[in-house]
KEKOL-331735 format. One record per residue (C-alpha): x, y, z. Coordinates in steps of 0.05 Angstrom, whole numbers, m for minus. Layout:
KEKOL-331735
{xx=X	yy=Y	zz=Z};
...
end
This chain:
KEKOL-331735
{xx=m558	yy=m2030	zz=m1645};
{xx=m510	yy=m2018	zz=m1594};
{xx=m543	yy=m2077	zz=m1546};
{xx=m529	yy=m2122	zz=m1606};
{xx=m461	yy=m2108	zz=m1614};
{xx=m450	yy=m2114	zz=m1545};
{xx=m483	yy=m2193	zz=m1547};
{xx=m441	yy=m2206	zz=m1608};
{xx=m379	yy=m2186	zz=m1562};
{xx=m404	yy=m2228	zz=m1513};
{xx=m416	yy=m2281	zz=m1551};
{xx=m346	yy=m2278	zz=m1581};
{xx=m305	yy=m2265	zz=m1514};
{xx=m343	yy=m2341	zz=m1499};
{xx=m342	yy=m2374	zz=m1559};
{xx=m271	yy=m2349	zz=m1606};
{xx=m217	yy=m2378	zz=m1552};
{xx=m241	yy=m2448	zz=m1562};
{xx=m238	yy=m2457	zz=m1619};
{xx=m185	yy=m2399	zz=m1655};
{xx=m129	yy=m2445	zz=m1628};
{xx=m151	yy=m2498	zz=m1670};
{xx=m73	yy=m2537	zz=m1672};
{xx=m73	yy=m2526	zz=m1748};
{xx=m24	yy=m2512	zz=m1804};
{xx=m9	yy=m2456	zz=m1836};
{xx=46	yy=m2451	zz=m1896};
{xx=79	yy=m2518	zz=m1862};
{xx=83	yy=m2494	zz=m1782};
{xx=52	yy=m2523	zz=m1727};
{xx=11	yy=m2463	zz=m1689};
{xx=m17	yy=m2458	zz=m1612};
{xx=4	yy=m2519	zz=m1595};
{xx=66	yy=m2508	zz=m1551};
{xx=68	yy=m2503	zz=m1472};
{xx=63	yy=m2424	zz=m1459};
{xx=56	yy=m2410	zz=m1530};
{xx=85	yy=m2337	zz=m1532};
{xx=33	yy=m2318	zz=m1591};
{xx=m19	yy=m2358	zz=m1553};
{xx=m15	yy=m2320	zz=m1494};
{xx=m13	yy=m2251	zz=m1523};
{xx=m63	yy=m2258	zz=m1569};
{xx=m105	yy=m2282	zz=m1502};
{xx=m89	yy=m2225	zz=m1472};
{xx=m98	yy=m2176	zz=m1526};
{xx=m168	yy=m2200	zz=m1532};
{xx=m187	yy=m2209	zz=m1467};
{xx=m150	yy=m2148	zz=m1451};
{xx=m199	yy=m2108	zz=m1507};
{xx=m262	yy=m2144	zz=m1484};
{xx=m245	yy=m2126	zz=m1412};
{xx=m238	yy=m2044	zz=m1430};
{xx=m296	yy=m2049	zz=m1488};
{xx=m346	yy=m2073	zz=m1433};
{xx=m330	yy=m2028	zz=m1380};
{xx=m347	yy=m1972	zz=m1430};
{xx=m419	yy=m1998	zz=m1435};
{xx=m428	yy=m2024	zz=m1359};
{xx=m454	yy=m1948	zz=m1342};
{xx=m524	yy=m1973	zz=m1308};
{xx=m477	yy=m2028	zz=m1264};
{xx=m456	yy=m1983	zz=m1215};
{xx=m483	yy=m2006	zz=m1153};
{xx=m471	yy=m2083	zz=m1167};
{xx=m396	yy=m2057	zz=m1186};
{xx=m396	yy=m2031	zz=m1111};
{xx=m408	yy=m2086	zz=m1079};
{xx=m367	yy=m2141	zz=m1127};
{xx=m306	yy=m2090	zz=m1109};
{xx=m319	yy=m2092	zz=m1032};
{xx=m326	yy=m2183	zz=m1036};
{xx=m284	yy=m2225	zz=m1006};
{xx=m277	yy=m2262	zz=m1077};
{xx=m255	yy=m2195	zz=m1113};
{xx=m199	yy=m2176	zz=m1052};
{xx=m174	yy=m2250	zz=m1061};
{xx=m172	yy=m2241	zz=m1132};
{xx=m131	yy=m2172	zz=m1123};
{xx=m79	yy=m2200	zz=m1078};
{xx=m61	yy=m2254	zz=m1127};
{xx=m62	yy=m2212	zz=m1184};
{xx=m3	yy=m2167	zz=m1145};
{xx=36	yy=m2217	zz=m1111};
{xx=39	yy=m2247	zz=m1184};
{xx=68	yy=m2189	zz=m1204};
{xx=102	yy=m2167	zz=m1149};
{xx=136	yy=m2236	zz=m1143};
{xx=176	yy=m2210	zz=m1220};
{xx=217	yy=m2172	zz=m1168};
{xx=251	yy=m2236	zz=m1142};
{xx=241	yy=m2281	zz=m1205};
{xx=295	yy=m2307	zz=m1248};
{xx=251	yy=m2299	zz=m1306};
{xx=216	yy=m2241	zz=m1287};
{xx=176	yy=m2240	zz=m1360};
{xx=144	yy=m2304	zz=m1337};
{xx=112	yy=m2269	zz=m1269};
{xx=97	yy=m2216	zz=m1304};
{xx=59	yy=m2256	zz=m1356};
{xx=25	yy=m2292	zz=m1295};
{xx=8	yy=m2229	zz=m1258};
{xx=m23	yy=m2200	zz=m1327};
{xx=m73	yy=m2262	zz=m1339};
{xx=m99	yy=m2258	zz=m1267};
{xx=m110	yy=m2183	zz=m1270};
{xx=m144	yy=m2187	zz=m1336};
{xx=m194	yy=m2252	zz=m1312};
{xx=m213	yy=m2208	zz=m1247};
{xx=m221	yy=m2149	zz=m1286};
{xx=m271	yy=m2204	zz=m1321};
{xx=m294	yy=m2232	zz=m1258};
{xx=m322	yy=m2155	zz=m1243};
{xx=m364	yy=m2149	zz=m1309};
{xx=m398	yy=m2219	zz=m1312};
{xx=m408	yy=m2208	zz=m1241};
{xx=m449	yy=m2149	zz=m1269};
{xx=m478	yy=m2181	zz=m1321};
{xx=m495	yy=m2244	zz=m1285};
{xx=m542	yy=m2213	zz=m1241};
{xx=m595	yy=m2216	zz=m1303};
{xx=m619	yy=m2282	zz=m1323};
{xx=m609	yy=m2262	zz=m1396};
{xx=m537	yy=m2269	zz=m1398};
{xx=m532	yy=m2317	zz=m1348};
{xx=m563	yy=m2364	zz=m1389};
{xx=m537	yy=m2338	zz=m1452};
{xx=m461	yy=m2350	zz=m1425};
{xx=m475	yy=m2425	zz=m1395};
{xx=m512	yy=m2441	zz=m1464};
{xx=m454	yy=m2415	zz=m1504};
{xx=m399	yy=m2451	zz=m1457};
{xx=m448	yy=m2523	zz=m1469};
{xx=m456	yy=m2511	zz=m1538};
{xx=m378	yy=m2497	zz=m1549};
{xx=m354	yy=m2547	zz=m1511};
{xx=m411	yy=m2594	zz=m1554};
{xx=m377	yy=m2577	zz=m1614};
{xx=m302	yy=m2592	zz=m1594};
{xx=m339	yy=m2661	zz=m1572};
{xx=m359	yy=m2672	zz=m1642};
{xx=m295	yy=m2652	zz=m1678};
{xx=m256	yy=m2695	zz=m1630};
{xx=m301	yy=m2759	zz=m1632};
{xx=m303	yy=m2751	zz=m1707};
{xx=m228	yy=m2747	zz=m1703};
{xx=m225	yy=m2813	zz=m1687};
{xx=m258	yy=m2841	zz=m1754};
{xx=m234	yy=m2781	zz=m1800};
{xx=m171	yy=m2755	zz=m1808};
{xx=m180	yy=m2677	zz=m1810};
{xx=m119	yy=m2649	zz=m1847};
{xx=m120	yy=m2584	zz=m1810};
{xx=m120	yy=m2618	zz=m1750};
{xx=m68	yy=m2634	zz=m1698};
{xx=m81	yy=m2703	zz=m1666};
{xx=m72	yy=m2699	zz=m1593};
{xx=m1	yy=m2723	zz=m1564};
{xx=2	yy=m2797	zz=m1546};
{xx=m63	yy=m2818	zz=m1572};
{xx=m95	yy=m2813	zz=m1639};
{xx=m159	yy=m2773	zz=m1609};
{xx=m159	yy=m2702	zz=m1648};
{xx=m191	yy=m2641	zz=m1607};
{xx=m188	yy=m2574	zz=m1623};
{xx=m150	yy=m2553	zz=m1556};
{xx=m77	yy=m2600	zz=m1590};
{xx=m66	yy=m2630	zz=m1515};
{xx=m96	yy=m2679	zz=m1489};
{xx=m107	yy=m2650	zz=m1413};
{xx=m120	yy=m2580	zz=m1440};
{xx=m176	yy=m2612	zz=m1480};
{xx=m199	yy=m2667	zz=m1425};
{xx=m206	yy=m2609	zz=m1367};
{xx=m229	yy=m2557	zz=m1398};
{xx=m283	yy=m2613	zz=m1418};
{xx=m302	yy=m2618	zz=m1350};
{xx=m298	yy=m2562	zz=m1329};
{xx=m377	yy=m2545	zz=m1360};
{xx=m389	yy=m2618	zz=m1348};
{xx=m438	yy=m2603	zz=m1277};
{xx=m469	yy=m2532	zz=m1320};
{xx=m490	yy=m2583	zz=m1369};
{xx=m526	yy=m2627	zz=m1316};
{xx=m558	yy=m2570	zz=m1292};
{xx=m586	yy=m2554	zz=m1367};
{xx=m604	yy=m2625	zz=m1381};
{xx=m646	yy=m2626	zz=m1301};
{xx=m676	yy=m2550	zz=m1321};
{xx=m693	yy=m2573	zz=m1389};
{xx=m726	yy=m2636	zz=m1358};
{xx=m768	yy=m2595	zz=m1299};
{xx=m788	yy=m2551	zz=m1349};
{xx=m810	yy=m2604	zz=m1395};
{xx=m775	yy=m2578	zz=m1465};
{xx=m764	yy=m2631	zz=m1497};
{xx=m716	yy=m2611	zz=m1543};
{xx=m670	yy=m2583	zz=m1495};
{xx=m679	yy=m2642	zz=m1460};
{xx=m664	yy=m2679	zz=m1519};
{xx=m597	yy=m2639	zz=m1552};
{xx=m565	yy=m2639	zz=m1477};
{xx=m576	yy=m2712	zz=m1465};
{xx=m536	yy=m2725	zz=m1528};
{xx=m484	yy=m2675	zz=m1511};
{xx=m478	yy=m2718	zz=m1442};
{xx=m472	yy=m2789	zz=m1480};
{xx=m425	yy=m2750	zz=m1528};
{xx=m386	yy=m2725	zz=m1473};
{xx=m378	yy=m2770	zz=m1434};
{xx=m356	yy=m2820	zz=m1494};
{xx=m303	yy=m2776	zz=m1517};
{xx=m270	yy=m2773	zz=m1443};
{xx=m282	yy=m2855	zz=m1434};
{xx=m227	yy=m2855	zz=m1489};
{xx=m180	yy=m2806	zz=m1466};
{xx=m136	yy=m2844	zz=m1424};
{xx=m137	yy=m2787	zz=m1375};
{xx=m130	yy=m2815	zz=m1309};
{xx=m150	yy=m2740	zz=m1278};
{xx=m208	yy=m2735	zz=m1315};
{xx=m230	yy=m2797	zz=m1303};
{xx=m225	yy=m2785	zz=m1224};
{xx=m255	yy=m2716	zz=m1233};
{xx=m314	yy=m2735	zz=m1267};
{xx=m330	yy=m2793	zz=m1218};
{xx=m318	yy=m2756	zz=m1146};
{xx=m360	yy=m2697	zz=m1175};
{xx=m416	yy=m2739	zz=m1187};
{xx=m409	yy=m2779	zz=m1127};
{xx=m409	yy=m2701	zz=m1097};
{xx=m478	yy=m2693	zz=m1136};
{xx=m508	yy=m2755	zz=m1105};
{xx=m485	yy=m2741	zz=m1023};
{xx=m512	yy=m2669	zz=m1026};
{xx=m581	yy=m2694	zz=m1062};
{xx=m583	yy=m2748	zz=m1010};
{xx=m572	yy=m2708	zz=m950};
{xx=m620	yy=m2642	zz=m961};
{xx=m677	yy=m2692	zz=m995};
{xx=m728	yy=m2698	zz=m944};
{xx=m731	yy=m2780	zz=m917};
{xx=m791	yy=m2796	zz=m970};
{xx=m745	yy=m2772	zz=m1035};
{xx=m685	yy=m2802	zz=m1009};
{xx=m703	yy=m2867	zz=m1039};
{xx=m713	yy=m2833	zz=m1108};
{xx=m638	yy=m2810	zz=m1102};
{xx=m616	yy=m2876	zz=m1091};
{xx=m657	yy=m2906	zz=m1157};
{xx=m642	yy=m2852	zz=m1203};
{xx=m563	yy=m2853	zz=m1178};
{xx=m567	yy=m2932	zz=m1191};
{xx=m608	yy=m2912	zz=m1267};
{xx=m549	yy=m2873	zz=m1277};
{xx=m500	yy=m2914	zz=m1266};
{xx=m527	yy=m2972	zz=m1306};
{xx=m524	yy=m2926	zz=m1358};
{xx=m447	yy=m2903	zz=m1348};
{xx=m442	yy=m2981	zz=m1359};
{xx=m480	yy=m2984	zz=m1417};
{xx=m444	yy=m2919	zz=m1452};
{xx=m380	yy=m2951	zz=m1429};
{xx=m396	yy=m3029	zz=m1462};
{xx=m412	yy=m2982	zz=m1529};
{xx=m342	yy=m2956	zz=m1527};
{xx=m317	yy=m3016	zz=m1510};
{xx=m340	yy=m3045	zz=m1568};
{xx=m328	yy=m2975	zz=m1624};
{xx=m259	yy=m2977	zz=m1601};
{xx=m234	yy=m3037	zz=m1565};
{xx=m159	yy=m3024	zz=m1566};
{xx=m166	yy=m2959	zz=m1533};
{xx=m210	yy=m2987	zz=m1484};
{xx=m154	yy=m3040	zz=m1459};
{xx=m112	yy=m2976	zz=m1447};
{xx=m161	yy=m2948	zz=m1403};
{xx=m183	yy=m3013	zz=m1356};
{xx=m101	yy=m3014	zz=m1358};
{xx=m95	yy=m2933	zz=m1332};
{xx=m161	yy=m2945	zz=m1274};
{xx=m126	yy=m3011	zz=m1255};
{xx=m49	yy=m2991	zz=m1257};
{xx=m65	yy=m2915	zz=m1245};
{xx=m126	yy=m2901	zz=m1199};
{xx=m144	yy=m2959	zz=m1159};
{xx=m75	yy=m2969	zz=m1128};
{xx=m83	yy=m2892	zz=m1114};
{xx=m147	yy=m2903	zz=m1079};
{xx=m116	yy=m2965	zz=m1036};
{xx=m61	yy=m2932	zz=m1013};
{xx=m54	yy=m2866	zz=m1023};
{xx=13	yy=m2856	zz=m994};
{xx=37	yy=m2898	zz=m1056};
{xx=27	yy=m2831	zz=m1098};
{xx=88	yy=m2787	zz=m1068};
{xx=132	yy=m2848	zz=m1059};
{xx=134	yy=m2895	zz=m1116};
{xx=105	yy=m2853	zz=m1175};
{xx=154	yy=m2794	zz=m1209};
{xx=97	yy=m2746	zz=m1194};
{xx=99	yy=m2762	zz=m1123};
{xx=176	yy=m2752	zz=m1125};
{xx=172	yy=m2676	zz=m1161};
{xx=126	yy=m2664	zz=m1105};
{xx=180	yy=m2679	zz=m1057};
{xx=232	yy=m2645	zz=m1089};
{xx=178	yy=m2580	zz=m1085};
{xx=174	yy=m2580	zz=m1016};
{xx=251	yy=m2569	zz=m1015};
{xx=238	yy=m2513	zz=m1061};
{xx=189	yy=m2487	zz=m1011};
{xx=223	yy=m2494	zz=m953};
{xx=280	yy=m2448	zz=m991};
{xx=235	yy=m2407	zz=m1009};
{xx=182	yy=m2386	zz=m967};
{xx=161	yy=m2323	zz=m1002};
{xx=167	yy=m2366	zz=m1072};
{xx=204	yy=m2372	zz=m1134};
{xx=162	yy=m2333	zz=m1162};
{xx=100	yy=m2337	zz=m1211};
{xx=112	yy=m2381	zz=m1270};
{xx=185	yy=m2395	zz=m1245};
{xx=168	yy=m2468	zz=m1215};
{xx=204	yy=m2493	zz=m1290};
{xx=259	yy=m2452	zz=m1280};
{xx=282	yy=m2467	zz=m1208};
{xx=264	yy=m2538	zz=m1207};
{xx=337	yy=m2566	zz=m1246};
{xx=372	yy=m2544	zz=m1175};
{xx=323	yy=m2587	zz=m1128};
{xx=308	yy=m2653	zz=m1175};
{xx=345	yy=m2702	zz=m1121};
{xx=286	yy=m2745	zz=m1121};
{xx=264	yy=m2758	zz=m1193};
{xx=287	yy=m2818	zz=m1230};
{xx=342	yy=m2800	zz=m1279};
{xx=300	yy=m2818	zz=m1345};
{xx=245	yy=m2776	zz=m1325};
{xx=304	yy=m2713	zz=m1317};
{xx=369	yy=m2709	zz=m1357};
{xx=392	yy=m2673	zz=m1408};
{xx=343	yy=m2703	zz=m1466};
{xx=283	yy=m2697	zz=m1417};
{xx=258	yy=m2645	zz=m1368};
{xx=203	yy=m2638	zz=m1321};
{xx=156	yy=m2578	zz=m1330};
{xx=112	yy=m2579	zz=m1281};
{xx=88	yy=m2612	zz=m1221};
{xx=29	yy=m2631	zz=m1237};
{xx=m6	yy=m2609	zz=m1179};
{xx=m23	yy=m2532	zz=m1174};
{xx=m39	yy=m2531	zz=m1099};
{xx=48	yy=m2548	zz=m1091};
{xx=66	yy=m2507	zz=m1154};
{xx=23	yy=m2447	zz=m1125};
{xx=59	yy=m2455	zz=m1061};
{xx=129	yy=m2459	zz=m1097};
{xx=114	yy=m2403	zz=m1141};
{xx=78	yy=m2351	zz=m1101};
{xx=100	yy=m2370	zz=m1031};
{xx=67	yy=m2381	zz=m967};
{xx=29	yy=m2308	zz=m974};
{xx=m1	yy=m2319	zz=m1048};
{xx=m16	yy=m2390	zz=m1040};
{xx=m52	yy=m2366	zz=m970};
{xx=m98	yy=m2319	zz=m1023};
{xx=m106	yy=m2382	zz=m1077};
{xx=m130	yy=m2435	zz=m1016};
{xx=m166	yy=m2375	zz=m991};
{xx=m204	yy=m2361	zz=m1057};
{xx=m223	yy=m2435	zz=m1062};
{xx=m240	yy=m2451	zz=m995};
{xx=m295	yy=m2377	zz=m1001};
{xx=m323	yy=m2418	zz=m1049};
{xx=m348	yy=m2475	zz=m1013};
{xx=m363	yy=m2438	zz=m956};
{xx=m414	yy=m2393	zz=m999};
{xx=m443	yy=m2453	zz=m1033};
{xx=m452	yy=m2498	zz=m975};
{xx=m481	yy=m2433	zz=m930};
{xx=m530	yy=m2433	zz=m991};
{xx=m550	yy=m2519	zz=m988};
{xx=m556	yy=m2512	zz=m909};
{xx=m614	yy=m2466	zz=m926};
{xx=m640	yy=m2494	zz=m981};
{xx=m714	yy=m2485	zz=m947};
{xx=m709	yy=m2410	zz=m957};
{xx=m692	yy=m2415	zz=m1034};
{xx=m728	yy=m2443	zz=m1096};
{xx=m723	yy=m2509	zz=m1126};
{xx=m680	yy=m2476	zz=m1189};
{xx=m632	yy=m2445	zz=m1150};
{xx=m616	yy=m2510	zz=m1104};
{xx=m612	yy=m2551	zz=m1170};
{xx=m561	yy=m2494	zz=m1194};
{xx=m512	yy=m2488	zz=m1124};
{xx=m512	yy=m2565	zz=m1123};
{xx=m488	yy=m2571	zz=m1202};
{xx=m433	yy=m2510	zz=m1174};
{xx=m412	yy=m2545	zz=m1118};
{xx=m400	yy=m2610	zz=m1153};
{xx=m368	yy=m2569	zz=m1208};
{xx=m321	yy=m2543	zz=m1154};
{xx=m309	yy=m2614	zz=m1129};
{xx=m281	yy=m2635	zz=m1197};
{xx=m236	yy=m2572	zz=m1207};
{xx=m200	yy=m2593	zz=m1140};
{xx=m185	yy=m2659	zz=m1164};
{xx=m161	yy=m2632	zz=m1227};
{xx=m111	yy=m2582	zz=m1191};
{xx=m90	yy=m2635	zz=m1149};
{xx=m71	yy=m2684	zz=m1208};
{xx=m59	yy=m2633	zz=m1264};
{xx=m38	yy=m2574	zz=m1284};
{xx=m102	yy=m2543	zz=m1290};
{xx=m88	yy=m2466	zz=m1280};
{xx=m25	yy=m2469	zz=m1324};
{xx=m62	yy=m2446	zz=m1381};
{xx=m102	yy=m2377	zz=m1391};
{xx=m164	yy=m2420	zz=m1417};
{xx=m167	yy=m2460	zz=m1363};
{xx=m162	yy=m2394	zz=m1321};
{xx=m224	yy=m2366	zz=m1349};
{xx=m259	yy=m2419	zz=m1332};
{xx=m238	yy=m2424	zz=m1263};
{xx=m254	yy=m2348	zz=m1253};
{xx=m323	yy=m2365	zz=m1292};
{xx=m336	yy=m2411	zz=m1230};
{xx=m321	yy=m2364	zz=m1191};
{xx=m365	yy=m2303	zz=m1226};
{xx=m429	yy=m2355	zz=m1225};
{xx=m408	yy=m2371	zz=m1148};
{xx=m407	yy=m2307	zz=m1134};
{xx=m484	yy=m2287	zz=m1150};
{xx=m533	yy=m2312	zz=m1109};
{xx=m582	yy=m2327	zz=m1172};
{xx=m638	yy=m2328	zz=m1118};
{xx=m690	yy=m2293	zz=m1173};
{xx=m660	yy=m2321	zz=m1232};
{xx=m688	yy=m2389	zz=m1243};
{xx=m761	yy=m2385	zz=m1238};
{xx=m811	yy=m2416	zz=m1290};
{xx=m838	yy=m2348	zz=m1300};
{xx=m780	yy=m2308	zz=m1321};
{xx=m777	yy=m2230	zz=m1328};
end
């Protein structure tokens, strides 16, 4: 009984965030849609927060993996940014918002120590990347069939009529990739394994998918879905031995003809929204790709940037965490006077790697690059060996690290780690990064 209700919390703690901030109404207000939504945040936090002291009650035969998670580089990473979060409420103007910060990171690596735990048996390894496909498969099909239906309860997604169940367009679009790779990996398992079913219901949740972000106009997305799968294809390529190469190269080429293919049928189901995007990858990303410089000097994202670095240079200790907002009025010499005046603001800098640096200084953005850069560094140590591990695990690390590709486009375009959803699944990369899953994927399983 008590294993059962400990699945069901398990199940919830994965599942209930998605899709409880549904942007609905109730009695004629709007609800979880706003930036920061105060209720948003402490109801995240109140449940997390529960889940977080609720497991550690039944995580009594953990011990020795709860060791040696507590003595990783990943955990001590995950410490210091917690407290300099915090700490950083001591220089703040609005010290609520550090504080606020500091409490989200300390809950997700109180988190990152129990699935950590967990994770080393394939049970709920499994269990939590089903759930995480399976969710995300649902807000697909409430968002697609947003676009036919009008759903009363529903908020439509700013700036486009695409509904999701996340009310932002980039808070839906990213969190959508960020399972995209962990579905791969399903669809390739399910294949290997020959289940046909599985194979099946994931290769519709990949068409679905991948559909739904065609038509989302989001220019990060789109450039986070394509490096990570360009990622997929160089690391295949280089640790295939010289006789498979050539069966990378046709089944990258079968996959692309059939991006093509999914992309004419969208062309066709919605052919005003497709003008919009050849209009965002011609105006928006191939200009970016041709000249890079173009982005920080004749784009208003490029110009917050800019205006950051004087923050930054002010500030070398940071603003501190959440405080970006708050400080930037004072430094927006650069930014064109109808993206900031009195009717309109700028909120963010839509890059995390310079609002991480504003906010938490040289010594907390050291930890963040740190935390990130562990990551590759544990998944490519993995790939160099890939000899000395089994064909499940490989399949796994490379999905990872092309998962990890994707989320450092997104922080680079977006602001990806402004929201505590978003954070979970970052620190859920990390917590599946984290175990070597050497045992895990075998076709005999324990």
């Amino acid at each position: 009984m008590k294993k059962a209700i400990f699945k069901l919390f398990f199940l919830a703690f994965i599942i209930i965030p998605p899709l409880i901030f549904i942007p609905g109404n109730f009695r004629g207000h709007w609800t979880f849609t706003q930036y920061r939504e105060p209720k948003l945040a402490s109801l995240l936090i109140l449940f997390w927060g529960m889940a977080t002291y609720f497991w550690y009650s039944l995580l009594k035969d953990y011990k020795k993996q709860l060791k040696q998670i507590v003595q990783s580089l990943t955990f001590l990473l995950l410490c210091l940014l917690s407290v300099y979060s915090l700490a950083s409420a001591l220089w703040s103007e609005v010290p609520e918002a550090a504080l606020y910060e500091g409490v989200q990171w300390i809950t997700f690596t109180f988190m990152f120590c129990i699935f950590s735990c967990l994770f080393t048996e394939q049970k709920w390894l499994s269990l939590a990347i089903y759930s995480i496909i399976g969710i995300f498969g649902i807000v697909t099909i409430i968002g697609l069939t947003q676009t036919f239906i009008d759903i009363p309860f529903l908020k439509p997604i700013p700036g486009t009529t695409i509904g999701s169940t996340f009310g932002s367009k980039n808070v839906c679009f990213l969190s959508l990739v960020s399972q995209f790779f962990l579905l791969i990996f399903v669809f390739w398992e399910s294949t290997y394994k020959k289940q046909i079913i599985f194979v099946a219901a994931t290769g519709i949740i990949i068409l679905l998918e991948i559909a739904y972000i065609l038509i989302s106009l989001s220019r990060t997305t789109y450039a986070a879905i394509m490096i990570g799968l360009f990622s997929l294809f160089l690391i295949l390529f280089f640790i295939s031995s010289r006789n498979k190469r050539i069966l990378v190269i046709k089944s990258s080429i079968i996959i692309g003809l059939g991006l093509c293919i999914i992309s004419l049928l969208v062309c066709n189901i919605y052919p005003q929204k497709w003008h919009h995007v050849k209009i965002r990858i011609s105006k928006g990303i191939i200009p970016l790709i041709v000249n890079p410089t173009s982005y920080f000097y004749k784009t208003a994202r490029g110009q917050v940037i800019h205006d950051s670095f004087a923050m930054i240079k002010d500030n070398p200790f940071g603003v501190g965490a959440g405080n970006w907002i708050f400080k930037y009025p004072l430094y927006h010499h650069s930014i064109k006077k109808k993206s900031f005046n009195k009717k309109t603001q700028i909120q963010r800098v839509h890059n995390d790697y310079i609002q991480y640096l504003a906010e938490l200084g040289i010594p907390g953005f050291a930890a963040f690059m740190g935390l990130i850069i562990w990551q590759f560094v544990k998944l490519l140590h993995i790939l160099l060996h890939h000899d000395q591990i089994n064909i499940y695990t490989k399949a796994f690390n490379i999905c990872l690290l092309s998962q990890l590709m994707a989320v450092c486009v997104m922080l680079f375009f977006s602001f990806y780690l402004e929201f505590p959803y978003r954070k979970f699944l970052f620190v859920f990369l990390l917590t599946l990064i984290y175990n070597p899953h050497s045992d895990l994927f075998t076709p005999s399983e324990k």
